[in-house]
Each structure stands twice: as structure tokens, then as C-alpha cells.
C-alpha positions in Angstrom: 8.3 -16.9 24.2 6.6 -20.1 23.5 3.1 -18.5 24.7 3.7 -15.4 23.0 4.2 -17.6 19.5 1.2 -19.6 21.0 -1.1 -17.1 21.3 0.2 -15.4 17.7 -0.9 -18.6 16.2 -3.8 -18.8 17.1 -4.4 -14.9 16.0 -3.5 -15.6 12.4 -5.5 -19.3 12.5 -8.7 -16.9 13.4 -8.0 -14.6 10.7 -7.2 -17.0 8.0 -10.6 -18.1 9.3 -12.3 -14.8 9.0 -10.6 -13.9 5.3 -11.8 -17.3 4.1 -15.4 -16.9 5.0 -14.7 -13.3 2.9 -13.8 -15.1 0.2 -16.7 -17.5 -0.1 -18.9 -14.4 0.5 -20.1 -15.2 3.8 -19.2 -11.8 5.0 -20.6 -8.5 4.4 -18.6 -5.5 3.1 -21.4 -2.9 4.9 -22.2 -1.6 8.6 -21.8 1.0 10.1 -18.2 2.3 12.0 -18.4 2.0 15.9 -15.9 2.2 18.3 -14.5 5.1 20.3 -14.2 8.7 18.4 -10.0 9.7 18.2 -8.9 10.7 21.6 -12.0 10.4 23.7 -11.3 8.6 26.8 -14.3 7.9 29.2 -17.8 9.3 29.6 -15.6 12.6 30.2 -13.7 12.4 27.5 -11.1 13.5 29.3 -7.1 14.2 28.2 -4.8 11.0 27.3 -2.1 10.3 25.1 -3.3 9.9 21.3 -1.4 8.5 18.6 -1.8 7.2 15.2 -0.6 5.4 13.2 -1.3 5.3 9.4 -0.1 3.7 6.2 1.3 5.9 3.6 -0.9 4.9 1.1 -4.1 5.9 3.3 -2.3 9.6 2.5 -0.2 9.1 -0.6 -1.3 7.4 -3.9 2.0 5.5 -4.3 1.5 3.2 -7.4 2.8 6.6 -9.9 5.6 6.8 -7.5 6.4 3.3 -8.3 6.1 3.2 -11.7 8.5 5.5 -12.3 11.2 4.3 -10.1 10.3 1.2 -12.1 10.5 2.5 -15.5 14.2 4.5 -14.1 15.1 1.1 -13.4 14.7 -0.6 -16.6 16.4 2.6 -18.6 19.2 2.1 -15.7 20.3 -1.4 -16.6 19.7 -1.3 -20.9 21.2 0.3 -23.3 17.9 0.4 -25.7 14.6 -0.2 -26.1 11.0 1.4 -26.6 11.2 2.6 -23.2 14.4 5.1 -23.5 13.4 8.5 -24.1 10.3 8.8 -22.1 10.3 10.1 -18.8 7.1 8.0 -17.5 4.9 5.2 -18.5 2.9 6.0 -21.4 -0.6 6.6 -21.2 -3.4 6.1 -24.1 -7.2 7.1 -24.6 -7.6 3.4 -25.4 -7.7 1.1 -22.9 -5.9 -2.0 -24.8 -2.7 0.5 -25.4 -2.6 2.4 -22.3 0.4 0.9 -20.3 -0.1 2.7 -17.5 -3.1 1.7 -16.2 -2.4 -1.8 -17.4 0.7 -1.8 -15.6 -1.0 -0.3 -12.2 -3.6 -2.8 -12.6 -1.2 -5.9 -12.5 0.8 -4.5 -9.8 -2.7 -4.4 -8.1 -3.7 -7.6 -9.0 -0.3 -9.8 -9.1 1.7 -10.1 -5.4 4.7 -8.6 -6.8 7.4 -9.9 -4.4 10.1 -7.8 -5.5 11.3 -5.0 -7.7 12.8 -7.3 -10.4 9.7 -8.8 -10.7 7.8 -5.1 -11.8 11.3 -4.3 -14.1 10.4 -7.5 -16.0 6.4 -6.9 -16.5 7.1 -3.3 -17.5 9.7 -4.4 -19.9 7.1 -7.0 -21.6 4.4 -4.3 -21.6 6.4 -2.3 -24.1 7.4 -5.0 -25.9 4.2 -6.1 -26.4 3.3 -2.6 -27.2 5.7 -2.3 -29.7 5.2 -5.6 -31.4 1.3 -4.5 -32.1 2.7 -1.3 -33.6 4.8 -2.3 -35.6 2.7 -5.4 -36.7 -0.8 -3.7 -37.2 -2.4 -6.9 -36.8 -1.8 -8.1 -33.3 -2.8 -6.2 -29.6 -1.0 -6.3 -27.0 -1.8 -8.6 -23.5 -4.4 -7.1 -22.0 -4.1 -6.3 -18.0 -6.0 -9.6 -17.1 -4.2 -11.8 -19.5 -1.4 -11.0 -17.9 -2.3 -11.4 -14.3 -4.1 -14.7 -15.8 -0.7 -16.4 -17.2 2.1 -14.1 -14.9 3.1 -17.2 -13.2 2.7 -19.9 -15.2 4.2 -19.1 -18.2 5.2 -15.2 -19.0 8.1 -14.6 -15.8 9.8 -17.7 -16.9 9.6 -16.3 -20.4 10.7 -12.8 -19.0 13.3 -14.6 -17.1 14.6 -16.0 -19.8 15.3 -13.2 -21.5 16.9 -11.2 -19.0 19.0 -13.9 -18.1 20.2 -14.4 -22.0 21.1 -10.4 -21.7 23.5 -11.5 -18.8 21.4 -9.4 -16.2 20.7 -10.6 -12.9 17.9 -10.0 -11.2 19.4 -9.6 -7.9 21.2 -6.3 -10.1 17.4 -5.1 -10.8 16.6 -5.4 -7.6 19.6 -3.3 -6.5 18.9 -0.6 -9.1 15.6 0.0 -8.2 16.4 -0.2 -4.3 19.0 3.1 -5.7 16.8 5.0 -7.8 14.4 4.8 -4.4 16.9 6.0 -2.5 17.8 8.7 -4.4 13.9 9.9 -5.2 11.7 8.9 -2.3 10.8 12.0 -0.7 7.7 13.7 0.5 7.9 16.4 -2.6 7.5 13.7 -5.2 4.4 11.8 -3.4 0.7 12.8 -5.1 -1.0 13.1 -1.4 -4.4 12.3 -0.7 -5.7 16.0 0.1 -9.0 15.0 1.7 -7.3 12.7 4.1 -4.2 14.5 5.0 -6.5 17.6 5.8 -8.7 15.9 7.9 -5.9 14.7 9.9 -4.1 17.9 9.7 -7.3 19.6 11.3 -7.4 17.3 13.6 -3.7 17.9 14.9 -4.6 21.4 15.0 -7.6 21.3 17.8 -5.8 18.7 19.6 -7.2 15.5 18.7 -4.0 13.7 17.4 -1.1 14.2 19.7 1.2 12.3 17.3 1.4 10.6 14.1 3.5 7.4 12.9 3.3 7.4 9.1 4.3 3.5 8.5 6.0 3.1 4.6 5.2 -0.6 3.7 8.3 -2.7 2.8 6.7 -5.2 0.8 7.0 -5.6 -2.7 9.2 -3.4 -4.9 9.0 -0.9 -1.9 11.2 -4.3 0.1 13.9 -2.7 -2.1 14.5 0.5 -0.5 17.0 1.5 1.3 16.2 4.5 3.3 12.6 5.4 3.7 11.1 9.4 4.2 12.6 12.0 5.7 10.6 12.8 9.2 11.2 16.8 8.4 10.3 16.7 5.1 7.2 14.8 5.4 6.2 16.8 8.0 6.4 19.6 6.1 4.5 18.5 3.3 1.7 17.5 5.5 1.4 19.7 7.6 1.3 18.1 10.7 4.3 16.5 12.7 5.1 13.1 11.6 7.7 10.5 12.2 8.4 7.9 9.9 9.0 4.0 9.9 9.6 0.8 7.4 6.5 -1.5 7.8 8.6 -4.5 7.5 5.9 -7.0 9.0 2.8 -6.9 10.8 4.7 -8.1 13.8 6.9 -5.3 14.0 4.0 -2.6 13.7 2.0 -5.1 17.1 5.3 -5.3 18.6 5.8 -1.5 18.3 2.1 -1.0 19.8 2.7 -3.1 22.6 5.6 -1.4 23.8 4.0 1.9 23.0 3.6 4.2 26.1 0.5 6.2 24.7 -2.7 4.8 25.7 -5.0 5.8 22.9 -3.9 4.2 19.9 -5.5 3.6 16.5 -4.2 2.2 12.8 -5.8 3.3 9.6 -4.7 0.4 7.1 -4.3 0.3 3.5 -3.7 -3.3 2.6 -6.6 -5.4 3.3 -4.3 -8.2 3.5 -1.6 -6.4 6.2 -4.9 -4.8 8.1 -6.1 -8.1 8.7 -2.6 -9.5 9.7 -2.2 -6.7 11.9 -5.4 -7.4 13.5 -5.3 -10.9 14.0 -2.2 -10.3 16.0 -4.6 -8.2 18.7 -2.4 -5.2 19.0 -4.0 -2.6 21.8 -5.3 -0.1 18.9 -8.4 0.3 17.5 -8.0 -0.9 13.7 -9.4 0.8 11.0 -9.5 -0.2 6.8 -9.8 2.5 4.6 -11.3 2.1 1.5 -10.3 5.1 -0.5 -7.2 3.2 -1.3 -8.0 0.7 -4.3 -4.7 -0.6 -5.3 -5.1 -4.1 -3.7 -8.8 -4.5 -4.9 -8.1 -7.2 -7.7 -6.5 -9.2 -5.2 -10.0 -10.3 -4.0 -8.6 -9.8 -0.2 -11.4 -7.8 1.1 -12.0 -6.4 4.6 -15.1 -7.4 6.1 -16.9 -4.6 8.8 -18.4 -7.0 10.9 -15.9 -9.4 11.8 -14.8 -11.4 14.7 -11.4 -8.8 14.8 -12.9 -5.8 15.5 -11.7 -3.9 11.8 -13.9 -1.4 10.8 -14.1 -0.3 7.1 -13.8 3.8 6.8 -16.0 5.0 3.7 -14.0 6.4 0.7 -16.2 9.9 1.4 -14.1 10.1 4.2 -17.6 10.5 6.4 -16.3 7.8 8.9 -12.8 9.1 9.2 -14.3 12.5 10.1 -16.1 10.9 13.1 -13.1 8.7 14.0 -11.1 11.8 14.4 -13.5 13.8 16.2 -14.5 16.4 13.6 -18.4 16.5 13.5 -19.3 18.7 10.6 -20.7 22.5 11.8 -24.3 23.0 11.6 
């Protein structure tokens, strides 16, 4: 046990390593993907075991999903407000009043740790709508002002006020981790249809034996309390699929470890969890793809030519295509 710790030390020491040098911008972002094409074993290429394994949000834009259940949560635990009466986050041609891209761009931007957390920034977003409506002659916090002053002064405000309501977070938290459970399913996901083709095809002529679609439990998503149904999902897709909780980075290397297939590969959303993952040296070829944008403001990039083998996948899905073994037709 103590070498195992050991020796996941010193994986996350190198990668810390690696995502500094990102930072300071001593490591490109281009290069070209190499490594083994999906299934290919040998000069041969002969049969083995494929499986993969694949964040949700590499096939499912999830940040809509999340507003909603966000917005359902805040009408759940108030009797009034701006926000009653609508049945998603308001959108506006102008950028200063649209709340829903300024609330997607702080959930990409801020590491929301929990659901509370998102109740309380939606909350001030229409409040801060409303004031500028009703005023005429003040805006509202712009995305980046928020992001800017989140932590050191506007959640203690938000706290504040919640906590003069008499609501607790830990109540928001619960209310959100309900209104997941009771909408989370594959017919209410907006799916990426370039990717989940690709991989679909790829099923089809037997490239992909098996796929393990891995539903992050970080942030408000740490608040659900059932993830997707397998059968559903599968449906939906197109392809067989099983489903798990990405709880930790350690659980999906554990998993990998004790996995009996001997082809495996992960195509990460998260910068910050594909590096993790990485670092951790799981026996999978690990792949970043960069279609998914979510976490861009976070400034946590993924480098292609790094000393943990990731490789970035282009968001024209050329890459993936090769990665899965479907060479376009001449």
C-alpha cells in the first residue's frame, strides 16, 4: 500500500509539474495525435478486447442540463422572486443582460464545489438583473466581474442572504441532488451528434467492443444521487453503454487496472481530471478532447506534447476519426 501511495505521488508531483509549465506557457497546445488507432493490436492488427471509456461531456453538452436543475432548485426552496414563472434561464440578444450565457460562463470559469454554490450565483444573477431593470441606470455584473470578486466578497454576500431567509445550504444542496434525480436521463441530454456517430460507427464495424460512459461527480453533479440509466442511454446512443459516477480520478485508474480488456483508451473532458487521470499512469491510452469548452476559462489547458503521453483530439473531430479507426473513403 505504502508503494502504491508512493508511486501515486510522485504521478501527481509530475503532473503538477507538467500543468505548471502550461501555465507559464512553456508548453505548446499543437502537434499532431500519435499513438495506436482503436483496437489495432500488433503489426497484424489482430482481434483483442477494446474498450472505452468516455466522459459524458465528450458526448453530451451538460452545462443547459445543469442550469435548469439549477434554476428548479432555486424555484424549489422560495416562495418568490424574478425567477418564478420561467421555465429556463433567460436569454438576451445583448450580452450584458443575457443570464444564460453569463451564468454558463461562471460555472466555466469559477470551481463550483457544489450545488448550493450555483443556487446562490443564479439567484444574484436575477437580482442583479432585476435591479438594472427596474433602475434604468445601473447594469448588471458582468460574467467576469463575477468570477473576478466570487470569492472574496459576493458568496459571503450571497451567504448572507440565504442564511437571513433561514435556508440552509446543505437544504440546496439536497434539492438540487432531487430535482437530478428525478430528471437526469438520456432523453433530456443535448448530445454531441458528430461524436456519438463516430463512435456509434465505430461499434458497428467492430472497432469498440464496449463503452463505459463515466458521469463526473464533481461540482453540482457531486449532488446526484443516481446517475443514467445503462438502457436508456444506450438507446439514445445508439450503441451499448454502461454507465458509472466519476467520483475521482483514482477510482476511474483503479477501475483500469483491474480491467480485464487489454486495449483500453479514455477520451477526457476536463483538462484538469484528464491530467489527473494521467498522472496516475492508468494502462489506457489518454486522450483530451477539445470540442468540449466548458472548463476553458479556468486556464487549465492540456498540452499535446507532454511528458504523460495525453494527446489533444481536434474539435473537427479529424483525430477522433483516426483514433477509432474510421479513415474517410476515397
Amino acid at each position: 500500500v505504502c508503494a502504491e501511495s508512493s508511486a501515486m505521488v510522485q504521478a501527481v508531483v509530475a503532473a503538477l509539474a507538467v500543468m505548471t509549465q502550461v501555465a507559464a506557457g512553456f508548453v505548446p497546445m499543437h502537434g499532431r495525435v500519435r499513438g495506436r488507432v482503436v483496437g489495432a493490436s500488433g503489426e497484424g492488427g489482430s482481434e483483442s478486447s477494446r474498450r472505452v471509456y468516455v466522459d459524458l461531456d465528450v458526448i453530451a453538452d451538460m452545462l443547459e442540463f445543469e442550469g435548469k436543475m439549477t434554476l428548479r432548485g432555486l424555484q424549489a426552496v422560495t416562495s418568490s422572486g424574478p425567477w418564478h414563472g420561467v421555465s429556463e434561464i433567460p436569454s438576451h440578444r445583448w450580452r450584458t443582460f443575457d443570464m444564460q450565457r453569463k451564468f454558463e460562463r461562471i460555472m466555466s470559469e469559477l470551481r463550483v464545489s457544489r450545488a448550493a454554490e450555483a443556487v446562490m450565483i443564479l439567484r444574484m444573477l436575477f437580482e442583479e438583473d432585476e435591479v438594472g431593470r427596474l433602475e434604468g441606470k445601473t447594469r448588471p455584473l458582468t460574467a467576469g466581474e463575477v468570477v473576478e470578486n466570487w470569492e472574496s466578497v459576493l458568496q459571503v454576500r450571497c451567504g448572507a442572504t440565504w442564511q437571513s431567509e433561514s435556508i440552509d445550504l446543505g437544504r440546496l444542496d439536497d434539492v438540487v441532488a432531487d430535482m437530478y434525480a428525478r430528471h437526469l436521463d438520456a432523453d433530456a441530454l443535448r448530445l454531441r451528434p458528430e461524436a456519438v456517430r463516430l463512435l456509434r460507427s465505430a461499434c458497428a464495424r467492430g472497432h469498440v467492443d464496449d463503452v463505459v460512459v463515466l458521469v463526473r461527480g464533481d461540482g453540482p453533479m457531486k449532488a446526484a444521487r443516481r446517475t443514467l440509466d445503462p438502457l436508456d442511454l444506450s438507446r439514445v446512443l445508439g450503441f451499448k453503454a454502461s454507465v458509472t459516477l466519476l467520483t475521482s480520478p483514482f477510482d476511474v485508474a483503479r477501475a483500469m487496472r483491474d480491467d480485464p480488456n487489454d486495449d483500453l483508451v479514455y477520451f477526457g473532458g476536463s483538462p484538469g481530471l484528464t491530467f489527473q487521470l494521467a498522472a496516475l499512469q492508468p494502462p489506457a491510452r489518454i486522450y483530451h478532447c477539445s470540442w468540449i469548452t466548458r472548463w476553458d476559462g479556468q486556464r487549465t489547458t492540456v498540452p499535446t506534447n507532454n511528458d504523460l503521453g495525453v494527446r489533444v483530439l481536434d474539435a473537427e473531430f479529424h483525430n477522433l476519426r483516426y483514433v477509432l479507426g474510421l479513415h474517410p473513403t476515397r
